[in-house]
Every structure is written in structure tokens, then in C-alpha cells.
N, C-alpha and C positions, 0 to 999 in steps of 0.2 A: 805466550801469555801477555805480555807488553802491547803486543798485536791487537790481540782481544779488549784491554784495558782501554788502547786508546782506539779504536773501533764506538766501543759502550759510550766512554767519556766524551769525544766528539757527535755520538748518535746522541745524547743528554744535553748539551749545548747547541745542537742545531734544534731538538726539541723545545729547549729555551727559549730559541730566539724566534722558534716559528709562534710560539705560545704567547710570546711579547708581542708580537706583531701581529698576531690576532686578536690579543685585548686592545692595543692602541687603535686598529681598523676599524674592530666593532663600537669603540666607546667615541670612536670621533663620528662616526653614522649614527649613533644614536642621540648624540649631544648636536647634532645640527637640524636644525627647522627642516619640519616634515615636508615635504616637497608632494601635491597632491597632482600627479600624472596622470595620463591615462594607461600608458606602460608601468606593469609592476617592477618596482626597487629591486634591485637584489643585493647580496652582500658577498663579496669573491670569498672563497676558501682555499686555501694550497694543499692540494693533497699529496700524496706520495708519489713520487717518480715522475712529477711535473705535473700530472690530472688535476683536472679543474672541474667546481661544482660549483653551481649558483643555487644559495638557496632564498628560497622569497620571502619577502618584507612582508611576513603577514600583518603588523601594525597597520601598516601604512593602505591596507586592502581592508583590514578590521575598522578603520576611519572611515574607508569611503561610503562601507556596508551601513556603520549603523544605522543613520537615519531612515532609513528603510525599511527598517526592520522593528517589527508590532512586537509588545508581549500582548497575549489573547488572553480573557479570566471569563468563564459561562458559568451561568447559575442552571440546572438543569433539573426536570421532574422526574429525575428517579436513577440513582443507580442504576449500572448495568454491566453482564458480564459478557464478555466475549464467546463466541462458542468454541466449544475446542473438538477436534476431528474427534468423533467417535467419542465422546464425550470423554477423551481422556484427558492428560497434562498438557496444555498449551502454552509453549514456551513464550510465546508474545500476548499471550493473556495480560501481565502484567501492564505492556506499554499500552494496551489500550483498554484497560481498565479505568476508569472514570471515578473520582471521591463519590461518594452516595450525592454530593447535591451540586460540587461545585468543579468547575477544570480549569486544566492551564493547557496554554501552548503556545504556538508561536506563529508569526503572520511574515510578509512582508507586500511594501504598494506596488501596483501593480501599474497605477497611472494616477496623473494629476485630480482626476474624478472621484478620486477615494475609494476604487476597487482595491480590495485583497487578496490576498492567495493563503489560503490556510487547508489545511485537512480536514476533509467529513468528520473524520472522528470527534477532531477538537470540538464541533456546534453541533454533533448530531444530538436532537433534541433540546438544544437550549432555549430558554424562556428567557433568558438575557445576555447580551455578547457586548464586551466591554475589551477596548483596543486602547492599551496607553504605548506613547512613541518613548524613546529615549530623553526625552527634554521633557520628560512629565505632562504632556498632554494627553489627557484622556476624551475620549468619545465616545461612544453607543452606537454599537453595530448595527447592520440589517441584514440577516442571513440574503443574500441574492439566490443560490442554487448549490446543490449538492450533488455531487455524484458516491454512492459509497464502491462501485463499483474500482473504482480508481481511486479512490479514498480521495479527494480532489472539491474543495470548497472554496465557493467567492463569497463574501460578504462589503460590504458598501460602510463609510461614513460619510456624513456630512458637514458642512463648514470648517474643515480644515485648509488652512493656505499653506503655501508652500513647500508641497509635497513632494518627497525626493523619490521617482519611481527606480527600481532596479533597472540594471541593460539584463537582457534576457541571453543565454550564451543557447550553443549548441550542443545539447548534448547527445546529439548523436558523436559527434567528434573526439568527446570525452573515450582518453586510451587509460586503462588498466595502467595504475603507478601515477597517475600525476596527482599532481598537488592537491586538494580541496578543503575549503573551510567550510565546518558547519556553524550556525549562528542563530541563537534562541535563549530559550528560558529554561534551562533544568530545573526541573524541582522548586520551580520559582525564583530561580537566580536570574536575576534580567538580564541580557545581552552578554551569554557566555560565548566565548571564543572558543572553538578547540578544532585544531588542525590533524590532517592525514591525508590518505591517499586514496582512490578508487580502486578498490580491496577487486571489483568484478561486476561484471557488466549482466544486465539480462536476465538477474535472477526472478524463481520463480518463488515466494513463500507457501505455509500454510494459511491459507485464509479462506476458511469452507463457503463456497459462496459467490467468493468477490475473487480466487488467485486466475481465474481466468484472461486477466484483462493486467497478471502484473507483470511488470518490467523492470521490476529496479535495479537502482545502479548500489552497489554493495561498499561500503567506504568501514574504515577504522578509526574514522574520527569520531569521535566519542560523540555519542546519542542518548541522549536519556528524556525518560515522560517529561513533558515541560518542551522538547526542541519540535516536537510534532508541529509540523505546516512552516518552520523555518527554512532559512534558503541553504543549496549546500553553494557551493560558491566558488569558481575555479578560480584561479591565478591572474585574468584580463579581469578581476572584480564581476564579471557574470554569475546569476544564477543559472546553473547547469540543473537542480534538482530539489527537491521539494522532501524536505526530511520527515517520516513515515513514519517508523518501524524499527524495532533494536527485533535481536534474538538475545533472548536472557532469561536465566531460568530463578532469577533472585530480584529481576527490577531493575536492574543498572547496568551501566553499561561492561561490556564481552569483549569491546574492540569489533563488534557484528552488527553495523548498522546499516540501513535501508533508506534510498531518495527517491522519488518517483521523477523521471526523468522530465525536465522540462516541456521537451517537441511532444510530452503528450497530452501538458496543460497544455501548448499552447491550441492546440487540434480544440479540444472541449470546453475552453475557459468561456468562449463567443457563444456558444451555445447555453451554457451556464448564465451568463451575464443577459443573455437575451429571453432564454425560456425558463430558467431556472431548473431544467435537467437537460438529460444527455438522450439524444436519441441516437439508437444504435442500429446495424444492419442484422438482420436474422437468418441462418441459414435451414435451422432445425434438424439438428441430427446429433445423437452423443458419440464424440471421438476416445478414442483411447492412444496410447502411444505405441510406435511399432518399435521393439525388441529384436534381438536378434533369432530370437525361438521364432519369433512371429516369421518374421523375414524370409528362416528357412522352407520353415510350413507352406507357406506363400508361395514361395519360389520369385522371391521379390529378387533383383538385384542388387540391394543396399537397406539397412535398417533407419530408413526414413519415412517420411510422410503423417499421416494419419489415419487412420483406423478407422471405418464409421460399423459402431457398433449399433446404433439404433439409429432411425428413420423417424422421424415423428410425422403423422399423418399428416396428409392433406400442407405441407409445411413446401416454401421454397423447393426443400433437396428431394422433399418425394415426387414434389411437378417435374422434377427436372432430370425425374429417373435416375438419381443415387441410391444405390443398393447396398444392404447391411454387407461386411465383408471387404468393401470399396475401399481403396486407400488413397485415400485424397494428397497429389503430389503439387500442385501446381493450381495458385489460385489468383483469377485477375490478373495474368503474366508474370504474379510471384510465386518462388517456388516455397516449398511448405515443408521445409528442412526435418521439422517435430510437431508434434501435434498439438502445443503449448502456443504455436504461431498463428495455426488459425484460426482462433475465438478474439485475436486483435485484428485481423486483416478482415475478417467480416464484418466484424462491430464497427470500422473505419470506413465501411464500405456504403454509398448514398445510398437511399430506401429506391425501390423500384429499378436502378440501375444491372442489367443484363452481366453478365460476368460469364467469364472460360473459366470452370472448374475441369482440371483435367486428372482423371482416378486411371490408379492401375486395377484392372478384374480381371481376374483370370488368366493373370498373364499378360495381359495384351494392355495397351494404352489406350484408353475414352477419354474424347472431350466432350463435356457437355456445358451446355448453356444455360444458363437457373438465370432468374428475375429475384434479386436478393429482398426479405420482405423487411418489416418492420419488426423490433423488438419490441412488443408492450410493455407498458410501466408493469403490468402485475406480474411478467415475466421476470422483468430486468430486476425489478428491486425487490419484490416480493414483500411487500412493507409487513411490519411483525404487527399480533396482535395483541393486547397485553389482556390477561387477564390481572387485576390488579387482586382482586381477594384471594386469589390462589399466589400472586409474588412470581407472575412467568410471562414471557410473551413466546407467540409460534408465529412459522410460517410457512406459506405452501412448500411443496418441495419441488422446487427448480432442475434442472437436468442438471448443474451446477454444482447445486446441494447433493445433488441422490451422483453423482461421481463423486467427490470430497469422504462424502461419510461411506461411499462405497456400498449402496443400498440395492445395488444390482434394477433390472428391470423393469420397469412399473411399480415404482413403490408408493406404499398406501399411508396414508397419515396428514400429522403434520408437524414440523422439526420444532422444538426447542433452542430457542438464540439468546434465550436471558432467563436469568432466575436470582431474583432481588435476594438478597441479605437477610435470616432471621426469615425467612417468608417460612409459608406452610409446604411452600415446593419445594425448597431447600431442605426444609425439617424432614419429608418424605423422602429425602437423596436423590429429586430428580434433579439432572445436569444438564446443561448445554448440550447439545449435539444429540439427545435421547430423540426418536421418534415416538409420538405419540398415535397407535393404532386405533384406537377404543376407551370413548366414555363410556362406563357401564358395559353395556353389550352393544353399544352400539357403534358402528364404525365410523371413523374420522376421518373424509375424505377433502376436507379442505378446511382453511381458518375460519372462512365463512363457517362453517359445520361446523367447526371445534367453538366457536362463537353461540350458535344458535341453539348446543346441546348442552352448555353450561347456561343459559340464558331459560331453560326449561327447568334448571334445578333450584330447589329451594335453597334460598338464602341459609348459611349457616351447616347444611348439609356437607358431611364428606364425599369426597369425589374416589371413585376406583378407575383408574385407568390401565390399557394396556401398553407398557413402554417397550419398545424393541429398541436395544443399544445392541451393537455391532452384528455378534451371531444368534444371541440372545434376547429371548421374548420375555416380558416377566409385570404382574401386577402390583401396580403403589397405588396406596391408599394418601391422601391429600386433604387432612386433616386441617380446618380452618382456627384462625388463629383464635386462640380464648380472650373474651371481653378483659 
């Protein structure tokens, strides 16, 4: 017992004296003039049985960031909802829900010239984009280009001096556990700090449409509406990533937030800054992922590659003799792990440039040689159309959209991507993500059409449409709103 006693009692007194001497360590580092390196600070720790941790000075990293770093405020012409798969609950509905007129987010300079890096979402559709720094300067933006694809926006000021540009880090190098700071505007709180780790690398979200082309890097440093287009920020003070996206099913932050990894701004930003969009490689064909059911079926060797479920005419992969059934293993000397890898390894791919796509058929291994073509803007973005009296925009359906909402084959229509507040489409319960079949009796085969068949109908007039959500086909009447 004695034993024990003085065991505890000496364990309490060496706890003392470790506990003293970590308030004296820390309060003398803090109480000395900030020291601005380029190596980050750390602060020693003693941990049990001799181990040793350094943890990082995120102040002194939080100093070097801020100037750098924008809050963004846009005035925009109209609310707008996000779609959500199959027009259900979409858990990141919230982060990229937009006020009915006005947004927040967050920026950082890109160079002396007064280029930005912010998020499509933050300026999509603004009529006004207003950049103030941390020392209260403000300026008036100029959208330069947008990709929503990669959710990925530059915008421009002018007559600002002495602009402090970020160093750009690597984020391919970025390991799972290290350190990261995120840095922006919550909620309108300017220049919030909140630190964490790279929760995982590579992830894909739901984003019907646009997840083809994602990458992010997954962190637990707290993200919230307002940090969109901020930097996330490793430990050598680099932005490694570009904050996106939370998962939350309430609007705040989970501990589940999203950065788009820098090495993929840096690929698109020159094309941005120069054309003001993204030109991408085109392969034309719809993949699916291979499974292990597949695999067997198959008589694959391994549950890899890609799947091509559909051919699209006359497109790159039907010149080049890819056939439905084909599993796409190996593209331009890289291999094609999932099928998640290669709608980025094409899109990355120069236009007209010759390529070894090499597919397992039948057992057997083909290489074939395809001339990859061009993506078109009507393909790539599918720009929405709004009807403004009905309170909705649509748009064509993309190979993209018609896998996302799972619309199987040839589908006929055109999708729903927004439906304003209080509108007459709301009032009728159409959603985001509904396919629209048929005005009247007559069929909807493109926004063009879905344009030209409401453009035939008298002002004031109720619309019947035919909406196919998921499995189900069903008609809403879209009742205009009363003077």
C-alpha cells in the first residue's frame, strides 16, 4: 500500500513539474516577438516514456496567410438551388445554397496582377463581386472565367499595390494526418482560422453533373458557407487546396469538409485567365464501375478498370473501335485503377492528340489508338435555362447528368437544376433533379425545345407537364403566379 501511495504521489509531482514546465515553455514562446521564417515554429512537448511531438505554430503561419487572403460579398440575379440526386435530400444543398440576392465567400491572390482564386459557386451569376483585404481595402471585381466543372473561379482587381501572392505547395504530396489550416469567411466572420488534418485524399462527392472531374482532398478543419474559394494551407505556409464543400445535413460544419486540390487549379487556372473557360479532351462513351460481380461475369482478373456501357456515335471511341462491354484498363500509359479516373485523365488530355487506350474484350487485351476530340461548351456545361415566370431553369441532359440521376440509356427530356423560392414551380412540388418529358403532349427534347414550347404559350396560361423522378413518371400542373 505504501508502494502504491508513493508510486501515485511521485506520478502527481512529476505531473506537476511537467505541467509547470509546459506553462513556463509555452508562455515564454508566446510572450517573445513573433519571429516571421520561412520554416514553421514549433513548440516541444514531453510526452511519456521520452516520445516527442512537435506541434505547429499555427499563429505564426495564420500571420503570414492573412494578407492573402479576400473575403468575396456578390450581389446576384436570383436565388438558386442546388440539384440534388434524384431530386431527393442533398446533404450539400446547404453549402451551396446561395441568400435569394446576395453571397459570401472567400478568395485568396494569386499574383501581383490582381488575379484571384475563388469558387465558381461563390460568382456564379453575379452582377457584382466586391473583394475587401484584411486592412479594409475594398475593390470591384471582374469575373475573368469560370469552370463549374471543378468548381474553380478567377476573377481580376484593379489598382491595388502591394499585393502579397500565396506560394502555391504540392498537393499531390499532401499525406493523409498532416497538419492543415483552413482560412476564410464563415458566416461572414472575416479571416477565421481553424486548424486540422487531411481527414483523405481523392474523394469523390455527390454533385450530379460536375462529380466527374472531383478530387478532393477531405480535412476536419472546420468549413463552413462563407470559407468557399479560401485556401486550405499546409504547415511550409503553402496553399495545397482550395475550400469547396462541407457534408452537413444542418448547414454547419460535421468535421467533413472538402478542398479541391491545388495541381488541379494550377493545370486550368491559364486557361481560365486566358479564355475565360476550360477546354477539355472528349472521349464519348458512358463508363460504369467494375464490381466484383462484374469481374466474375467477365472472367476479368481483378475488379478494376472501366466499364463502357455506351458508345456515342460517330464520337472519338466509336472511330477508334471501343465497343460497349470493353473495359477500359490503361489510358495514355496510365493505368485506370476505377472508373472515377478516367473522365480526369481524358479531360487533361490536348484535343486532337493520338492516345493507347488499352481495353480487356473477351478476355483478351486490345490496344487501340483513338485521336481524343474536343469537349463543346454545350456538352461540358450545359448552360441552364431559366424560365423566369414559371420560377425554374433546365438543361440538356449530359452523359454526366443521365449517370448521376441514373436515367438509364437514351433519355428523353430536360433536367431541372433550380427552382426559385415562392415560385409557381415550387408551388406545383417540382424539385431539382425531376426530369421534364412533355409540355402538353408534346415532347421535350432539348432546352432549346423546352424554350420554344413555352414561348408558344399564352402569357398567364397554366403549364401541364410530364415529370419523370427516379422510377416514376407523373403529371404537374404549374400554376402562374396571381397579380
Amino acid at each position: 500500500m505504501k508502494a502504491s501511495r508513493s508510486i501515485l504521489v511521485s506520478t502527481l509531482v512529476a505531473g506537476a513539474i511537467i505541467g509547470i514546465a509546459l506553462t513556463l515553455s509555452t508562455n515564454w514562446e508566446s510572450s517573445s516577438p513573433a519571429e516571421h521564417t520561412d520554416a514553421p515554429q514549433f513548440l516541444p512537448v514531453t510526452m511519456p516514456e521520452g516520445a516527442t511531438m512537435a506541434l505547429p505554430d499555427f499563429a505564426t503561419l495564420a500571420e503570414r496567410i492573412s494578407p492573402s487572403v479576400v473575403y468575396i460579398s456578390t450581389v446576384s440575379d436570383e436565388s438558386r438551388r442546388g440539384m440534388s440526386r434524384r431530386g431527393g435530400s442533398d446533404p450539400f444543398e446547404h453549402f451551396f445554397q446561395r441568400p435569394p440576392s446576395r453571397g459570401l465567400g472567400s478568395g485568396f491572390v494569386l499574383d501581383e496582377d490582381g488575379y484571384i482564386i475563388t469558387n465558381h459557386h461563390v460568382v456564379e451569376d453575379a452582377t457584382k463581386v466586391v473583394v475587401r483585404f484584411n486592412d479594409e481595402a475594398e475593390y470591384e471585381a471582374e469575373v475573368v472565367g469560370t469552370d463549374a466543372k471543378t468548381d474553380i473561379a478567377v476573377i481580376k482587381i484593379d489598382g491595388a499595390e502591394g499585393l502579397v501572392p500565396v506560394a502555391l505547395g504540392d498537393s499531390d504530396q499532401l499525406r493523409v494526418g498532416e497538419w492543415v489550416l483552413a482560412i476564410g469567411n464563415p458566416f461572414g466572420l472575416e479571416y477565421t482560422v481553424t486548424a486540422g488534418i487531411v481527414s483523405a485524399k481523392g474523394r469523390h462527392i455527390n454533385r450530379p453533373g460536375r462529380n466527374a472531374y472531383d478530387d478532393f482532398i477531405q480535412t476536419d478543419a472546420a468549413i463552413n458557407p462563407g470559407n468557399s474559394g479560401g485556401p486550405l494551407v499546409n504547415m511550409s505556409g503553402q496553399v495545397v487546396g482550395i475550400n469547396s464543400a462541407i457534408f452537413s445535413r444542418s448547414g454547419g460544419n460535421i468535421g467533413i469538409g472538402f478542398a479541391i486540390p491545388i495541381n488541379m487549379a494550377r493545370q486550368f487556372v491559364p486557361q481560365l485567365k486566358e479564355h475565360g473557360h476550360v477546354t477539355r479532351g472528349w472521349l464519348g462513351v458512358l463508363i460504369q464501375p467494375v464490381d466484383t460481380d462484374i469481374a466474375e461475369s467477365l472472367e476479368l482478373p481483378e475488379a478494376a478498370g472501366a466499364l463502357v456501357a455506351k458508345v456515342f456515335p460517330d464520337s472519338p471511341a466509336d472511330e477508334g473501335e471501343v465497343k460497349v462491354g470493353d473495359v477500359i484498363i490503361e489510358f495514355d500509359g496510365r493505368p485506370v485503377k476505377k472508373s472515377l479516373d478516367l473522365p480526369s485523365m481524358v479531360a487533361e488530355t490536348e484535343v486532337s492528340k493520338s492516345v493507347e487506350v488499352v481495353v480487356l474484350r473477351d478476355g483478351e487485351r486490345k490496344s487501340l489508338t483513338i485521336e481524343i476530340g474536343k469537349l463543346e461548351a454545350d456538352a461540358a456545361e450545359a448552360r441552364p435555362v431559366r424560365a423566369k415566370a414559371l420560377g425554374l431553369s433546365v438543361q440538356d441532359i449530359t452523359e454526366e447528368v443521365a449517370r448521376e440521376l441514373e436515367l438509364g440509356p437514351d433519355p428523353q427530356g430536360v433536367v431541372v437544376t433550380a427552382v426559385a423560392n415562392g415560385s409557381p414551380a415550387e408551388r406545383a412540388a417540382i424539385r431539382p433533379g425531376d426530369v421534364i418529358e412533355q409540355i402538353g403532349r408534346e415532347p421535350v427534347s432539348s432546352s432549346k425545345e423546352f424554350r420554344r414550347l413555352l414561348a408558344e404559350r399564352d402569357e398567364g396560361d397554366s403549364v401541364i407537364v410530364l415529370v419523370r423522378r427516379g422510377d416514376q413518371s407523373l403529371f404537374k400542373v404549374i400554376k402562374p403566379a396571381e397579380e
